[in-house]
Structure formats: structure tokens, C-alpha cells
C-alpha positions as CSV (number, residue, x, y, z in Angstrom):
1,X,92.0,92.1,127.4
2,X,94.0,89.2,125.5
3,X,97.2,87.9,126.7
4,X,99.3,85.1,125.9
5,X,98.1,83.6,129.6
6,X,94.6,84.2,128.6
7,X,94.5,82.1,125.4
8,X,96.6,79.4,126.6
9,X,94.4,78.5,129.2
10,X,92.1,78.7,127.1
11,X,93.1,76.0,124.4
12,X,94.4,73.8,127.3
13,X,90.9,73.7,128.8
14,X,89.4,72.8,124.6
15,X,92.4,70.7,123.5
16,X,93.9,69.4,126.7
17,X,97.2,70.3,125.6
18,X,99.8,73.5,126.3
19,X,100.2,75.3,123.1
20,X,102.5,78.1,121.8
21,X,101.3,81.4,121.1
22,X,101.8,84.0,118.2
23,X,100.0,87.4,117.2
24,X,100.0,90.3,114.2
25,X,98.9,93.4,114.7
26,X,96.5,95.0,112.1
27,X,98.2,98.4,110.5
28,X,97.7,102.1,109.8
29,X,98.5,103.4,106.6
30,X,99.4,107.3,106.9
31,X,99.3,107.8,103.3
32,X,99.3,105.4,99.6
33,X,96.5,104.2,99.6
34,X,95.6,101.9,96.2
35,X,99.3,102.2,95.3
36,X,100.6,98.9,96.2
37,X,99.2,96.7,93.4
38,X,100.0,99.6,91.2
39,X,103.6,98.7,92.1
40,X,103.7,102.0,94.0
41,X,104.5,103.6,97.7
42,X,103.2,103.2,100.6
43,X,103.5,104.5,104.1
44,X,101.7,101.7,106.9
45,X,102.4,101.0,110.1
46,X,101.4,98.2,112.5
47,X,98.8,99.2,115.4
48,X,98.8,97.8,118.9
49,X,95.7,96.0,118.3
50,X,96.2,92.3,117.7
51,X,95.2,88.5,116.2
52,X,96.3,86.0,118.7
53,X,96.7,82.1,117.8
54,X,97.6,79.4,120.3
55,X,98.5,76.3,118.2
56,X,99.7,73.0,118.8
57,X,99.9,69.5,116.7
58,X,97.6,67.0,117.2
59,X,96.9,62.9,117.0
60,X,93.8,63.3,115.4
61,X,93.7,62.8,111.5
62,X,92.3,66.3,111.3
63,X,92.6,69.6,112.0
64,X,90.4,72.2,114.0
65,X,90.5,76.0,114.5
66,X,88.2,77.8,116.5
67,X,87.4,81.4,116.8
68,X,86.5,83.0,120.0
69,X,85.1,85.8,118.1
70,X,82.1,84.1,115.9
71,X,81.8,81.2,118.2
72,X,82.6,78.8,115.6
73,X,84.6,75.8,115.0
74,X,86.0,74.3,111.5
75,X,87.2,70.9,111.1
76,X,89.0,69.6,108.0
77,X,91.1,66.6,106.9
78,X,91.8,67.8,103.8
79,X,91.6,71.0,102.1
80,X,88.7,72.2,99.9
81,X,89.0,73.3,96.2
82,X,87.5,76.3,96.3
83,X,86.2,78.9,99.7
84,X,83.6,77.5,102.6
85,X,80.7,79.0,103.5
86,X,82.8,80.1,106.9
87,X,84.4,83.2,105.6
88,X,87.3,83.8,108.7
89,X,88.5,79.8,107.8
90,X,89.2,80.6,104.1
91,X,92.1,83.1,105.2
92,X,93.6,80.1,107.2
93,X,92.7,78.1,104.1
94,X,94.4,79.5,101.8
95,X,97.8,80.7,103.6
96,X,97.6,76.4,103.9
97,X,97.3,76.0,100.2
98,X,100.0,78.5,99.4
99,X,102.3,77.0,101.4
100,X,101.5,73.7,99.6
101,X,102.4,74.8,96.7
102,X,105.6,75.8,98.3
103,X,106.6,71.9,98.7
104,X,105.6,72.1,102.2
105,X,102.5,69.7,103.5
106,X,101.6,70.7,107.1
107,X,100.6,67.8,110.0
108,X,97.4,68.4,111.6
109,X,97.0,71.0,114.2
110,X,94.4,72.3,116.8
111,X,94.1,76.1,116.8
112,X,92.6,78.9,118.8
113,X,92.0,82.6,117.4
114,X,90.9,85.7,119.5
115,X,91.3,89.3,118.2
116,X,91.1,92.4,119.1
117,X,91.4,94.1,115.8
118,X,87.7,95.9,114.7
119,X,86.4,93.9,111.7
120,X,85.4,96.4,109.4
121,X,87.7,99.2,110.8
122,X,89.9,99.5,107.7
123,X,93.0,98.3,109.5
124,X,93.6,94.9,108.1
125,X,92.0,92.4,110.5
126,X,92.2,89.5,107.9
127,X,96.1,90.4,106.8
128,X,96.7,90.1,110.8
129,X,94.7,86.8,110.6
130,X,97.2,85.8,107.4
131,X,99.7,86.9,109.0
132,X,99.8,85.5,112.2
133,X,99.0,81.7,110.8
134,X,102.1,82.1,108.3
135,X,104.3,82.9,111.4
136,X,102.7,80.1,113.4
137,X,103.0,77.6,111.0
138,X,107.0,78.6,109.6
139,X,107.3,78.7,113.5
140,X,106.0,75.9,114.4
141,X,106.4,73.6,111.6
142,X,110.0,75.2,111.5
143,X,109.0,75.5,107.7
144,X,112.2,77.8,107.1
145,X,110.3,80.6,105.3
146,X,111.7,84.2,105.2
147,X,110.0,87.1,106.7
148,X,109.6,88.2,102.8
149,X,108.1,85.2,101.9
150,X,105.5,84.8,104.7
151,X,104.3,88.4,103.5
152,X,103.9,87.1,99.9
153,X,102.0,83.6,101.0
154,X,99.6,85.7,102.8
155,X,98.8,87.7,99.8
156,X,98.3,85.0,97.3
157,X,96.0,83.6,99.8
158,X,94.0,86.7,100.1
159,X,94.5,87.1,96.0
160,X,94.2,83.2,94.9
161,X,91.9,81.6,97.7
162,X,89.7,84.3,99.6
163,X,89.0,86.6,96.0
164,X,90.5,89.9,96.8
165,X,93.0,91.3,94.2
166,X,94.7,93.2,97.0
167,X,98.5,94.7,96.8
168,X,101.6,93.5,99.7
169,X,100.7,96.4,101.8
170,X,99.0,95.1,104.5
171,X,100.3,91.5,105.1
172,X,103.9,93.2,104.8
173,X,102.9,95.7,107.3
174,X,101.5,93.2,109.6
175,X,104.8,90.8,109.4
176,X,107.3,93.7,109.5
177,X,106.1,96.4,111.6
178,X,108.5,97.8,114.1
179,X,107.0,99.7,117.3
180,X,106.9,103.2,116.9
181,X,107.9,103.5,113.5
182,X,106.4,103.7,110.0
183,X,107.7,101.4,106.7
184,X,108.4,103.2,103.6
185,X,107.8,100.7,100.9
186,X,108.6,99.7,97.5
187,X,105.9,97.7,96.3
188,X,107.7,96.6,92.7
189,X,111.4,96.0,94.3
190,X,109.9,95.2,97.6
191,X,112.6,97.3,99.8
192,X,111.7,99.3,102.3
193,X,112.8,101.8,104.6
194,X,112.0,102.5,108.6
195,X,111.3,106.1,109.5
196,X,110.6,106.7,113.4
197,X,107.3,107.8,113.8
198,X,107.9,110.9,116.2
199,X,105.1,112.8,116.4
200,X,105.9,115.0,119.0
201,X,102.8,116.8,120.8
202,X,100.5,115.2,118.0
203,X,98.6,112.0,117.9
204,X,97.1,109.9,115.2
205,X,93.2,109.5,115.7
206,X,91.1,107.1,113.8
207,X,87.3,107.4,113.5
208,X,85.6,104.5,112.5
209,X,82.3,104.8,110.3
210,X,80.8,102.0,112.0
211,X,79.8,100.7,108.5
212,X,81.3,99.1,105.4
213,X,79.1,99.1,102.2
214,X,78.6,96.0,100.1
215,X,80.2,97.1,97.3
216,X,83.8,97.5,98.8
217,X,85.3,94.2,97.7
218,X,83.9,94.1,94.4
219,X,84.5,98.1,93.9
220,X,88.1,97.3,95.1
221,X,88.8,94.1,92.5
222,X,87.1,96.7,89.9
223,X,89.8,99.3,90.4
224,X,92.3,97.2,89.6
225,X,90.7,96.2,86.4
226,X,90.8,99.7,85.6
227,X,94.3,100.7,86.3
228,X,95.3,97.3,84.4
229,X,93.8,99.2,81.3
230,X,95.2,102.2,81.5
231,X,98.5,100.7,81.6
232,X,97.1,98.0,78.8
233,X,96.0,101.5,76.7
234,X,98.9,103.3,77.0
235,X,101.3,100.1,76.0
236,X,99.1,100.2,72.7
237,X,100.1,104.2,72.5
238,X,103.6,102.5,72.0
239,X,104.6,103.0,76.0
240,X,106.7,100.2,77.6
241,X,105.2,100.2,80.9
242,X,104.3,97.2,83.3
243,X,102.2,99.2,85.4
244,X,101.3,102.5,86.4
245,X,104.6,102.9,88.8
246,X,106.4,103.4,85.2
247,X,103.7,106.5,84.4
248,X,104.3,109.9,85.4
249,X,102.9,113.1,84.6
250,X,103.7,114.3,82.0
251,X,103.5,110.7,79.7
252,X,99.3,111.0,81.1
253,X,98.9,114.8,80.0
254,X,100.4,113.8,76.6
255,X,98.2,111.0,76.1
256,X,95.2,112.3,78.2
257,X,93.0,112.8,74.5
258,X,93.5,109.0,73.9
259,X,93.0,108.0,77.1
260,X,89.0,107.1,78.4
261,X,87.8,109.9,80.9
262,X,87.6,107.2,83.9
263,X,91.0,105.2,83.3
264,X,92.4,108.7,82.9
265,X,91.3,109.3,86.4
266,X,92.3,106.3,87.7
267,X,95.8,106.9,86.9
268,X,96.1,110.5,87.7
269,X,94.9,109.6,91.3
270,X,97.8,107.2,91.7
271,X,100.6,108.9,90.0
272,X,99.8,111.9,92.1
273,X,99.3,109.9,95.3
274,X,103.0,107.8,95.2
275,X,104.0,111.3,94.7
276,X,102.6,112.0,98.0
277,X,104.5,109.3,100.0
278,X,107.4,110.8,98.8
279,X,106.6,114.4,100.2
280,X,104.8,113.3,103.0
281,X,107.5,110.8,104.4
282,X,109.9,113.9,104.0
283,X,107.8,116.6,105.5
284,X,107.0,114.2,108.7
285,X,110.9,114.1,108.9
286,X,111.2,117.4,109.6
287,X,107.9,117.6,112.1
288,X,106.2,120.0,109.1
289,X,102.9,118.8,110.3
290,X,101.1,121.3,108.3
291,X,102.7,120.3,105.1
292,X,102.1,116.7,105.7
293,X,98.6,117.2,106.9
294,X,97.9,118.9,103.3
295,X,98.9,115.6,102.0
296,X,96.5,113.5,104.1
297,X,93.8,116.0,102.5
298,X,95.1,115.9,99.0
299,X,95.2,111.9,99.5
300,X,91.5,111.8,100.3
301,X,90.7,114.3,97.5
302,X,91.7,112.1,95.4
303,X,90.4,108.8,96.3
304,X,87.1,110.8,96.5
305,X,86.8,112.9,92.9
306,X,89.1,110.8,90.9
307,X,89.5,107.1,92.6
308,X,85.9,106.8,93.6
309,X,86.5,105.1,96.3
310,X,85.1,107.3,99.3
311,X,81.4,107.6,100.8
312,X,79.3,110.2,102.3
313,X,80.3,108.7,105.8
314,X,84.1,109.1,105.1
315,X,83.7,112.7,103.3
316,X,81.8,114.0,106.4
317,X,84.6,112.5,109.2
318,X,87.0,114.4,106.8
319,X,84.9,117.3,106.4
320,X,84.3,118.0,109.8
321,X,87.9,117.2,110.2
322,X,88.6,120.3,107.7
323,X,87.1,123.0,109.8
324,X,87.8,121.7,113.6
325,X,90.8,123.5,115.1
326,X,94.1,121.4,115.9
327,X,93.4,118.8,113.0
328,X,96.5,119.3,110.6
329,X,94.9,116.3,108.0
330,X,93.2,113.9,107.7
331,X,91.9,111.2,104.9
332,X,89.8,107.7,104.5
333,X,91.7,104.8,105.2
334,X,91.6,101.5,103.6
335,X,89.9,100.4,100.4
336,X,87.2,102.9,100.6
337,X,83.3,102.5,100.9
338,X,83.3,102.5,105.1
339,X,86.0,102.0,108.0
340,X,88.4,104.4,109.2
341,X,89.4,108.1,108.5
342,X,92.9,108.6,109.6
343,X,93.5,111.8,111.2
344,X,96.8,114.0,112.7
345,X,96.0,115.8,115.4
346,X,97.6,118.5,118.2
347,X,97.5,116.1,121.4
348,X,95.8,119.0,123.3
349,X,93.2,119.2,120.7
350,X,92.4,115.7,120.8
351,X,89.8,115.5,123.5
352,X,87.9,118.6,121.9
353,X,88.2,117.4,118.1
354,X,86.8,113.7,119.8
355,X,83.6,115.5,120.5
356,X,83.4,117.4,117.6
357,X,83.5,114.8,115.3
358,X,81.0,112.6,116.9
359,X,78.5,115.1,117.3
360,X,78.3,116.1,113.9
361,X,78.3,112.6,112.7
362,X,75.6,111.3,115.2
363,X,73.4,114.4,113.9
364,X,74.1,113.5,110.7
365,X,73.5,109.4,110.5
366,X,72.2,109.4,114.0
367,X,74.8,107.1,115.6
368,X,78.1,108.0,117.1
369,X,81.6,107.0,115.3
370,X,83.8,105.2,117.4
371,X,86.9,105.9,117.6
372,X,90.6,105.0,118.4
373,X,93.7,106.7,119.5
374,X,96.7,104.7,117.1
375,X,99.4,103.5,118.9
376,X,102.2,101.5,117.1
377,X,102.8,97.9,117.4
378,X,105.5,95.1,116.2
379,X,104.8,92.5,113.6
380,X,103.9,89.1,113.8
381,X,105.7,87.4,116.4
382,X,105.6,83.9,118.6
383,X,104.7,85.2,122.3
């Protein structure tokens, strides 16, 4: 296990030095998925698996970071132009250069990095990496950054740097998450809500495919392409919207005929699914487990027939889920194309649903799922 004690030694035995410590979790989402750089809702919380970082400055005229995990080091004096070849470095890379931009020139630093989040999972293992380097160096540094504005370096570092047109979801969720809880946010006004994630005799289980198709990240950049033109479609119809938050219902029915088949689809899956956080966040509220787990359903639905987002591996873990006693919902997690199925489950049912589930997956794609029981965790934090 990882512990503050554990990754200090650690960099005092590589860099001679005692460092301070920091860590993010990686996050849920229960439900809103695709919505945040639609300006939308979204329901995440963090997860008590965690990036650690033990940091300190240095003499040297150049900085090194070395993760446990890949058994690599990268050394730099000065930043590269465009991403390395080392995919983990270009995270770190770019929260740097956002933070440049920012007026703010960092010294050189030593760093360690350990985690225990699964790469691959669905639950954000390279926001917590964002994440946890932002706090560091605002920590550190003492850079003066807001919480708010940590969230939104990390995301033009994912969106500028790394490539990945992703929304504020999951670098939010990883700096603000509050144990035992869930965020409700606002992804155009940014405000957002706590709602105490008591699930009484239920658990959240995830089930990992154990896979992650090649397509995801350019699938994912692709989607937002597409919702950009429907919004870009229906401002030529003589709407004033900035983005599909402004849409509802009744404006896509009306305008369905002038509207191409796929971006049609596109936008009815997120209309309906910000709908969902809405009735979902209310129906958890008032521990109406069935109601919320026909959301979780509905949400995958979606992403399936009209997002396109889903695979055969994620329908079956939800399939299966369908027809296996104590399961209220369940749904893919994540960007879609592998990782995680989210799924609410009766605590005595858990054990019994565990089996279920990996047997029919391992006779299916003949290996078994692993999986996780989801435990909530605080945000990004110096230890």
C-alpha cells in the first residue's frame, strides 16, 4: 500500500533530500457522462484510490520526475514545444506550461509519483496526475492559485498539451471531492452543489473490462466535433445557442428534419442525459434506488444507440447487470470504448452479483473482469 511514509523514504533514498507530499484521488461519475464540454451536468465523485507525489526543489539546473509505476525517469531544463515520446511526463508538462502562461515560472524540482489508480479503469488516472502536480506546485511554490483555477490549468493541459478535448469534470472532481459525498455540477457557471452520498444498505461496484480500445481518444475528440455542429447547425436555423446546454427538447423535435440523422443523435443523447442528473440527484435524495437505478440504465442506453460510445465489453457487464437480482442500475463509465461499468447494488447482493458477473464475462471473452468496491475519497491535498 502507499503512504506518505512510504514515498518519502523513498525520494530521500533517490534525491537525498526530505520532501513534502500531496495526492488526488481518481473519481466516479454516478451519472453525465459527455455532458461537461457540452456545458452540461454532472454527478462525479472522488474514489479512495490515489496519485501520490513527493516533491522538493533542487540545486540542479534541471528538473526530474520519476515514476514508480513505468520505471522511468524524465529530465528537462526547459520545456518542449510540443508532447514527448513519454506519454505520463506530458500531463506534468503541460499543467507546467499552463501555469506559464499564468505569469508564473516554476524553479526546478525533483519529483516522485506512485499510484494506485488502474490506468485504463475509466476513473481519471491522468486528471489525478493533473491534479495532484497543480496542488503541489500552488503548494509548494506558494503560487497563490484558487482551488477553481487549479481545476481549469489541469484541463487546458489535458486540452492544449496532452490532445484530449475533454470537459472540467474530472480534474474538478479530483481537486474538490469531499469524502462521502457526490458534486453536482454546473459545467457553464461552474457552481456546484454537495449531496451526501448515503447509500444505505447499497454499494457502488465497478467492473473493469480489462481493456480500452484504440479508438477511445480519437472517438472521444470526434464527439465533440459533432456536438459543435449541431449547435453550429442549429445557430444557422436562426437559434442563439453557444452550446447544447441552451437546447432542449422540444427546439430538437422542431428542427429534427433539418438536422443530419447522427448530430441529431448526438444531441438528443445529451439533452436527455443532463436531464438525468437532474432526476437522478433527486431520486438518490430520497433513497429511491429503483428510480435512480432506471437512470443509470437509461444513461447507458444512450451512450450505446445514440452516443456511440459503448462496446460489446461494456454492453455485456450491463447486460448481465440487467437480469442479476439486487442490481438496481447500472451503466459504462468514462469516455466509452473499455474501462469501467458503474453499478448500484443491494450490499447483501454484492458478493453473489461479483460472481455472476465474472462468470459470464470470462465465458464470454475468456478472462475475468476485475473489479472494485467504490469507496469515496477527498480531493487533492498536501499529506
Amino acid at each position: 500500500m502507499i503512504s506518505k511514509a512510504w514515498i518519502s523514504a523513498f525520494y530521500e533514498k533517490e534525491f537525498g533530500k526530505k520532501p513534502s507530499c500531496f495526492r488526488a484521488p481518481g473519481r466516479i461519475n454516478l451519472i453525465g457522462e459527455h455532458t461537461d464540454y457540452n456545458q452540461g451536468f454532472v454527478m462525479p465523485a472522488g474514489i479512495d484510490f490515489y496519485c501520490y507525489v513527493a516533491i522538493s526543489d533542487t540545486q540542479a539546473h534541471s528538473s526530474s520526475i520519476i515514476a514508480c509505476d513505468y520505471q522511468e525517469k524524465f529530465s528537462f531544463n526547459s520545456l518542449p514545444e510540443k508532447p514527448t515520446s513519454t506519454h505520463w511526463v506530458n500531463y506534468i508538462l503541460g499543467v507546467i506550461k499552463a501555469m506559464n502562461k499564468r505569469g508564473k515560472v516554476l524553479p526546478f524540482f525533483n519529483a516522485i509519483i506512485q499510484s494506485d489508480i488502474p490506468v485504463g479503469a475509466g476513473l481519471s488516472s491522468s486528471a489525478a496526475l493533473e491534479s495532484v502536480f497543480a496542488k503541489a506546485f500552488n503548494t509548494f511554490f506558494n503560487l497563490g492559485f484558487s482551488s477553481m483555477e487549479l481545476a481549469l490549468i489541469a484541463r487546458e493541459a489535458e486540452n492544449d498539451f496532452v490532445g484530449l478535448q475533454c470537459g472540467i469534470m474530472d480534474m474538478f472532481a479530483s481537486i474538490h471531492a469531499k469524502e462521502n459525498h457526490a458534486i453536482r455540477l454546473d459545467c457553464r457557471s461552474l457552481e456546484y452543489e454537495y449531496f451526501p452520498l448515503e447509500l444505505a444498505d447499497n454499494k457502488i461496484v465497478l467492473f473493469d473490462t480489462c481493456i480500452k480500445h484504440e479508438l477511445a481518444s480519437s472517438e472521444y475528440n470526434q464527439r465533440r466535433k459533432e456536438c459543435e455542429a449541431a449547435v453550429s447547425r442549429l445557430n444557422q436555423l436562426g437559434h442563439r445557442v453557444e452550446s447544447l446546454r441552451g437546447v432542449d427538447v422540444s427546439m430538437l423535435h422542431a428542427e429534427k428534419s433539418q438536422l443530419d440523422t447522427l448530430l441529431y443523435k448526438r444531441a438528443k443523447y445529451v439533452i436527455e442525459e443532463n436531464a438525468r442528473v437532474d432526476k437522478f440527484s433527486k431520486a438518490i435524495s430520497t433513497s429511491d434506488w429503483a428510480t435512480a437505478g432506471s437512470y443509470l440504465y437509461g444513461s447507458h442506453d444512450g451512450l450505446k444507440n445514440d452516443y456511440e460510445v459503448s462496446c460489446k465489453e461494456l454492453d455485456l457487464l450491463v447486460d448481465v447487470a440487467r437480469e442479476s437480482e439486487g442490481v438496481w442500475g447500472a451503466r459504462m463509465m468514462g469516455g466509452g470504448f473499455g474501462g469501467c461499468t458503474i453499478n448500484l447494488v443491494k450490499e447483501d447482493k454484492v458478493e453473489e452479483v461479483i460472481e455472476h458477473v465474472k462468470t459470464s464475462y470470462s465465458d464470454t471473452f475468456g478472462v475475468a473482469p476485475k473489479y472494485y468496491i467504490a469507496t469515496t475519497g477527498n480531493g487533492a491535498c498536501e499529506i
